[in-house]
N, C-alpha and C positions, 0 to 999 in steps of 0.2 A: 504494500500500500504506500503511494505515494505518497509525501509531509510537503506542504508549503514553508519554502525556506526563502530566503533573504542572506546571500553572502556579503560579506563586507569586508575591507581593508579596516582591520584593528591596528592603526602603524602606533600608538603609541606599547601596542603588546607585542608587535611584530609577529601578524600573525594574520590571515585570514578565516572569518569567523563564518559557519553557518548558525544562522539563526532560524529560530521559531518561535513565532511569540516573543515572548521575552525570554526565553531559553537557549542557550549555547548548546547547537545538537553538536558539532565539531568545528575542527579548525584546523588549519594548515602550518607551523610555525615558520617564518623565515626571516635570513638574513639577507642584506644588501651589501654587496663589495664591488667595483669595478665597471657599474654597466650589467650588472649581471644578479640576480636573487635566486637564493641558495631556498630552494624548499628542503625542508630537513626532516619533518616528523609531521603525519598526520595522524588523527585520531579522532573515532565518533564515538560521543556517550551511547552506553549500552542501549537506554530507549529507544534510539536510532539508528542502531545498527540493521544492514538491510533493505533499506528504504532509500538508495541511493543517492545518501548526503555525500561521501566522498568523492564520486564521481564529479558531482555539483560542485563541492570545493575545486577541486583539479582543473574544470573545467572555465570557473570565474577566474582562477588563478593566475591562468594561463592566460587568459583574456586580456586581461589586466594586465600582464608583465607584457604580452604583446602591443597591446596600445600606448602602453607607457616607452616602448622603443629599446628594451630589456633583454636580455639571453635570460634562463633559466639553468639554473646545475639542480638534476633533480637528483639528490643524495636521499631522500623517503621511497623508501621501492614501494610504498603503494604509486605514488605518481609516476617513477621508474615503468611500472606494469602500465598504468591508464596509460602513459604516454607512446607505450608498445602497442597498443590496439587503438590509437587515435592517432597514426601518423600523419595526418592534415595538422599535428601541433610543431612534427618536429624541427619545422623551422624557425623555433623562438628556443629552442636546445641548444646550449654553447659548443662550440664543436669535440670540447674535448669530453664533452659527456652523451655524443650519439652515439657512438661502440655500445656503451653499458644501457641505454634503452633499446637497441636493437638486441642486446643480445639478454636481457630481460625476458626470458620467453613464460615464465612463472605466472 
């Protein structure tokens, strides 16, 4: 069953947040260095597991780091994996971390 969410840029938590309601179903955590945003750790509260919040983070993520003119180093193998079955992303992938999403087959 689908959840109505609301992702957002949390940059004072460094972090991309899904919301519900007033509730953090999950969130993406990231750093910024060089032109480039390091996704590091994702996680969805157990109520929401399922109901494809991660995907929905992964994918405002991406959006986002690509509007903003950004590479992405995805070191969270959940986005590692989403980004292996959503190659229309991998051109906002910094190059020295397409190897490890192509070869991401998990």
């Amino acid at each position: 069953m689908a959840v109505d969410i609301e992702v957002r840029d949390a940059r004072e938590q460094h972090r991309y947040e899904a919301v519900s309601g007033d509730v953090v179903a999950g969130f993406i955590d990231y750093r910024d260095a060089n032109g480039s945003r390091t996704l590091r750790h994702t996680e969805v509260s157990a109520d929401f597991e399922g109901k494809g919040i991660g995907g929905a983070l992964a994918r405002a993520a991406l959006d986002d780091i690509r509007a903003r003119g950004l590479t992405v180093r995805p070191v969270c193998p959940f986005v590692a994996r989403w980004l292996n079955r959503h190659p229309d992303y991998l051109d906002v992938v910094a190059d020295a971390y397409r190897d490890r999403v192509r070869a991401d087959r998990s």
